[in-house]
C-alpha positions in Angstrom: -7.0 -7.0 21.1 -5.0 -3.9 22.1 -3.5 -2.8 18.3 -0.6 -0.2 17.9 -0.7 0.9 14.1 2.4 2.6 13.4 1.7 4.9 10.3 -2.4 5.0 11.5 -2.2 8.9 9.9 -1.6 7.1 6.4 -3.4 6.2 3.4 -4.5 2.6 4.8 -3.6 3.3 8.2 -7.0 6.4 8.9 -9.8 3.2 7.4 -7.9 1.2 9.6 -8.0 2.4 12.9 -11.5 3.0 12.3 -12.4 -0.4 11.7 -10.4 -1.5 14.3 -12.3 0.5 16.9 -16.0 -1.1 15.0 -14.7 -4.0 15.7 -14.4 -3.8 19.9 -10.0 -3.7 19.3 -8.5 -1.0 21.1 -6.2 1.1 19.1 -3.2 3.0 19.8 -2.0 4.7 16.6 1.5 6.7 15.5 2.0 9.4 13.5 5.3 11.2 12.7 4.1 14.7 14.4 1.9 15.9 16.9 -0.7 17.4 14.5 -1.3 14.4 12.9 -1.2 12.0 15.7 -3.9 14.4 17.7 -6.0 13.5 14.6 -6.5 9.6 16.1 -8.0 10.8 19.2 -11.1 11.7 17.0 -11.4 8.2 15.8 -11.2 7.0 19.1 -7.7 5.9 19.0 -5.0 6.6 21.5 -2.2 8.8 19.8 1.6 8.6 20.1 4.1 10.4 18.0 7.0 8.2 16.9 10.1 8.3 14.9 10.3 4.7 13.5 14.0 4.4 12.8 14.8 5.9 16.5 15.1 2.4 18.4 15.0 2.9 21.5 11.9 5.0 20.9 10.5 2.0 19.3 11.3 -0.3 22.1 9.9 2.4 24.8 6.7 2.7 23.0 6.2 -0.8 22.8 7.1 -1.8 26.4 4.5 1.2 27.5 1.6 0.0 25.5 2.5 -3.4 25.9 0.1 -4.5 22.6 -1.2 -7.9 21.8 -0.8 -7.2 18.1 1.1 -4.4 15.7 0.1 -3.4 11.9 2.9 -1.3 10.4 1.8 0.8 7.6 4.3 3.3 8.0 5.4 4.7 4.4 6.7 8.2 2.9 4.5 8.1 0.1 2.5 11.2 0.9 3.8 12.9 -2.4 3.6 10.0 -5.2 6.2 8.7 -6.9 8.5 10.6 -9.3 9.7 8.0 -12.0 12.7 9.5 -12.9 14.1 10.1 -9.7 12.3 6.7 -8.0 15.7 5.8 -6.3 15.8 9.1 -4.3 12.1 9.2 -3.8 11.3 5.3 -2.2 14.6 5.7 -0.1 13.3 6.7 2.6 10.2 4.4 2.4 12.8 1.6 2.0 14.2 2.3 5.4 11.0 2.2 7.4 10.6 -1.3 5.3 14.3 -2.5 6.5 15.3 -0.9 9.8 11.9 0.4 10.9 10.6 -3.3 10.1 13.6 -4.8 12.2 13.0 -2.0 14.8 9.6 -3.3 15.3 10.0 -6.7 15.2 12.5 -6.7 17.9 10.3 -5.1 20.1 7.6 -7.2 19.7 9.5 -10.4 20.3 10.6 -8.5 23.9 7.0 -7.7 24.8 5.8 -10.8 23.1 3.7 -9.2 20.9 1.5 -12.0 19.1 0.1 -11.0 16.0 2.4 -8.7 13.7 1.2 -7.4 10.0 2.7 -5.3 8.1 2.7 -3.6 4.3 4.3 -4.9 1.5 3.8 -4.1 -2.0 2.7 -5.5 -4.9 2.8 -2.8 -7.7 6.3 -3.4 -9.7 7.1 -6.3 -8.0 6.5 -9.9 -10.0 8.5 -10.7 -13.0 7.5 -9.5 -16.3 7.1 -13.0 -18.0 4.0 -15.3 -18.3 1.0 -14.5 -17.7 -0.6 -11.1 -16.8 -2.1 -11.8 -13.2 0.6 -13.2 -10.6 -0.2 -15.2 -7.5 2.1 -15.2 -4.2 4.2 -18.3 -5.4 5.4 -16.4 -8.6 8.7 -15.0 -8.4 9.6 -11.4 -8.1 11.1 -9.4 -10.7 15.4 -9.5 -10.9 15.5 -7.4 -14.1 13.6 -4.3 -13.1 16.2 -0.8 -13.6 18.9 -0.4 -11.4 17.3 2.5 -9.6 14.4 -0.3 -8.6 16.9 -2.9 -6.8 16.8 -1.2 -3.8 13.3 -1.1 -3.4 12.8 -4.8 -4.2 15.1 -5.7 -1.8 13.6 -3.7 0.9 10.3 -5.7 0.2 12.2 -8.9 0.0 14.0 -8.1 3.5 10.6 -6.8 5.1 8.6 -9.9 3.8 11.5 -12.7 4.9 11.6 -10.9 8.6 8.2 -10.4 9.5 7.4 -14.2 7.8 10.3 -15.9 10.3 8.9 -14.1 12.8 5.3 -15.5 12.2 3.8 -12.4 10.6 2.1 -11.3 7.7 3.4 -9.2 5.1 0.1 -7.9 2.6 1.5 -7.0 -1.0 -1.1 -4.1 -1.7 -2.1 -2.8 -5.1 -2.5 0.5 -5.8 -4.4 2.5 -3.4 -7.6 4.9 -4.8 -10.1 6.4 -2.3 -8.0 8.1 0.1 -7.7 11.8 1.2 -4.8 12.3 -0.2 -4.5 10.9 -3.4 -1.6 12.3 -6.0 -2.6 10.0 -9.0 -6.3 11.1 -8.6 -4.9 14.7 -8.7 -2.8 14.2 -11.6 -5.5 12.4 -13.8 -7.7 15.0 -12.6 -5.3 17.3 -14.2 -4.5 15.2 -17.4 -1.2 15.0 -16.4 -1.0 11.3 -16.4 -1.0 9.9 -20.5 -1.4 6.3 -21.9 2.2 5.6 -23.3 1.8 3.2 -25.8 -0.4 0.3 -26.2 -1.1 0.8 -22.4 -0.6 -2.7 -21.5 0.8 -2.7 -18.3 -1.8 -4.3 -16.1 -2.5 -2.0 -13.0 -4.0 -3.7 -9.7 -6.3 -1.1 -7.4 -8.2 -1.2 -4.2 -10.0 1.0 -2.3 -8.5 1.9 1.4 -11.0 1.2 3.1 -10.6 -2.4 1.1 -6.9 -2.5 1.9 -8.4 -1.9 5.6 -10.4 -4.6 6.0 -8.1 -7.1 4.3 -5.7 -5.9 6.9 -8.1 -6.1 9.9 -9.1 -9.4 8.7 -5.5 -11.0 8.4 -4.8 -9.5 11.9 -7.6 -11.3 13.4 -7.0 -14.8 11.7 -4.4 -14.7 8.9 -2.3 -17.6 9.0 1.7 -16.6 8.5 2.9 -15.3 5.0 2.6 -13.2 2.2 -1.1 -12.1 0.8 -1.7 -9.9 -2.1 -4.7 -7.6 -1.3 -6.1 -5.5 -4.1 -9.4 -6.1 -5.7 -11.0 -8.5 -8.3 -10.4 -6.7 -11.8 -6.5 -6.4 -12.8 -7.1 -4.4 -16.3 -4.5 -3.0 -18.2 -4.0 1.2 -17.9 -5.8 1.8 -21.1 -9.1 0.9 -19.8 -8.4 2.7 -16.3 -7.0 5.7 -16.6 -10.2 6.9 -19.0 -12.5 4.7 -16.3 -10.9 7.0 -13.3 -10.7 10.5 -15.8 -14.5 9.9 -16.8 -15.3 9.5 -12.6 -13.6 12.5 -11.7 -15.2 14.2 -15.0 -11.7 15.7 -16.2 -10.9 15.1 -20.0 -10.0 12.0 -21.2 -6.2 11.3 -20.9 -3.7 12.0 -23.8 -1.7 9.1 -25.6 1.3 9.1 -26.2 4.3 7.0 -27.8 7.0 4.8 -25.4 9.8 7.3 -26.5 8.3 10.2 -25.5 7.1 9.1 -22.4 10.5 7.9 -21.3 12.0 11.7 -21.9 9.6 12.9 -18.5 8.8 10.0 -17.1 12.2 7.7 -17.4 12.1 4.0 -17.7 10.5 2.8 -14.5 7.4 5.1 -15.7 7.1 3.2 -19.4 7.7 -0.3 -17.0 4.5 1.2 -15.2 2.4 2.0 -18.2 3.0 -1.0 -20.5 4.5 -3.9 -19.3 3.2 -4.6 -15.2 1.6 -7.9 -14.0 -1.2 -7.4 -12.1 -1.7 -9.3 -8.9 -4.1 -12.0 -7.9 -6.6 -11.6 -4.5 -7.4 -15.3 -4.6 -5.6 -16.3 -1.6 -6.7 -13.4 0.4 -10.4 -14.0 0.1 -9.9 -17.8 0.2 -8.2 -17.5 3.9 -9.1 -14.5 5.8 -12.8 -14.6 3.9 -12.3 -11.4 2.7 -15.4 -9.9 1.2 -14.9 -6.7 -1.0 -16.9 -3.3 -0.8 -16.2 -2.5 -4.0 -15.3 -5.8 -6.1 -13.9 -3.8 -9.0 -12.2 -0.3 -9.4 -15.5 0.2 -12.1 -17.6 0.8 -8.6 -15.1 2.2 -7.0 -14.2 4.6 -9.1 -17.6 6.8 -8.8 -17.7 6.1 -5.1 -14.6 7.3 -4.4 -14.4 10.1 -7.0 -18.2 11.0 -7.4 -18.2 13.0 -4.8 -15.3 15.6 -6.0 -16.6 15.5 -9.7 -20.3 16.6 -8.1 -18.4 19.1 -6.3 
């Protein structure tokens, strides 16, 4: 197929286009500047520079390229997330995950555009009740702090469109292997502590993972949503020292709910001790998704061996 990735300068979006191009699709990728973009030509991509929320620019992209399917992975994640100000800081993700989405999707339906995928997210998102692993048909979380409701109803608005318009929406956990990587740079600088009991169950995959689940449910992935992150959910106090000990920094500091709240706010205790993680089940079941690294315990000293060596 001819494939215009939107966001292909990203996290999942670099792995992506690459296996894309291994796998005979032609690829016309986005970024948000020139620089960037120019960076796709190198992976054999075609690049395009493209302000999602500008419409029109949208449609005109769309109607020159004229592709057979579209993965949207744009974000504005580059930074990380800042807890305390996590309203401020996913706004303007939420809007590539609203009107960008919508943007998109209108598009495609012009040019009849016949595949569509897109990224969802599945860190934060199910309810806090039950069990600590969530599937797809669990609900999502209505009780998370205010500053949290408009991120879970960009996801909810993203995941409804794209499904009605027979796409895919893939909840990804949290990414690890990446070029960019501010978690790995904070634990590498002990700047990220256990709070608590460190119960809240983190779910991790490796991008070039999240790629291949994402190539795979272009290529056969029946309509809906499908969590993609990899076969160990574990709580954060056995991954956070797993991740410090493969990056050989010091072994991360503990410290109580109250005090963690003071820098990090509520959403960042949420994070650290109460989190479900999220079931792959479905996604290997139906796109036959095959993991390069089954658990973040390989993955780990793949993706941070390297630097620690260094």
């Amino acid at each position: 197929m001819k494939v215009l990735v939107i966001g292909a300068t990203g996290a999942v979006g670099l792995p992506l286009v690459s296996q894309l191009g291994e796998r005979g699709h032609a690829v016309v990728g986005t970024s948000r500047t020139l620089e960037r973009a120019e960076t796709l030509r190198k992976l054999g991509a075609e690049p395009a520079v493209l302000d999602l929320l500008d419409r029109e620019a949208v449609r005109r992209l769309v109607l020159e390229t004229r592709p057979g399917a579209i993965v949207h992975e744009a974000t504005a994640l580059a930074d990380g997330v800042d807890f305390k100000r996590f309203a401020e800081g996913l706004a303007p993700t939420n809007r590539l995950r609203t009107e960008g989405t919508d943007n998109l999707l209108a598009a495609a339906k012009e040019v009849g555009v016949e595949r569509f995928v897109a990224q969802s997210y599945g860190v934060m998102t199910y309810a806090r009740v039950g069990g600590p692993v969530k599937t797809e048909n669990d609900p999502l979380d209505e009780s998370l702090p205010d500053a949290m409701r408009a991120t879970i109803e960009a996801v909810k608005h993203q995941e409804a469109a794209v499904v009605e318009a027979g796409g895919i929406a893939l909840r990804y956990g949290s990414f690890y292997g990446a070029a960019i990587d501010p978690m790995r740079d904070a634990v590498l600088a002990r700047k990220v502590p256990i709070v608590g009991d460190g119960d809240g169950v983190w779910s991790l995959v490796h991008v070039a993972d999240a790629a291949g689940a994402t190539v795979l449910a272009l290529e056969r992935g029946a309509p809906g949503v499908y969590n993609v992150a990899d076969d160990e959910p574990a709580p954060v106090r056995e991954v956070l020292p797993a991740m410090a000990a493969a990056l050989g920094a010091r072994p991360p500091r503990r410290v109580p709910a109250w005090l963690a709240k003071l820098f990090a706010g509520e959403i960042g205790v949420i994070v650290m001790t109460e989190i479900r993680g999220i079931s792959n089940a479905k996604a290997k079941r139906e796109l036959g998704w095959a993991l390069r690294y089954p658990s973040w315990r390989q993955g780990f000293p793949a993706a941070f061996g390297v630097a620690r060596a260094a």
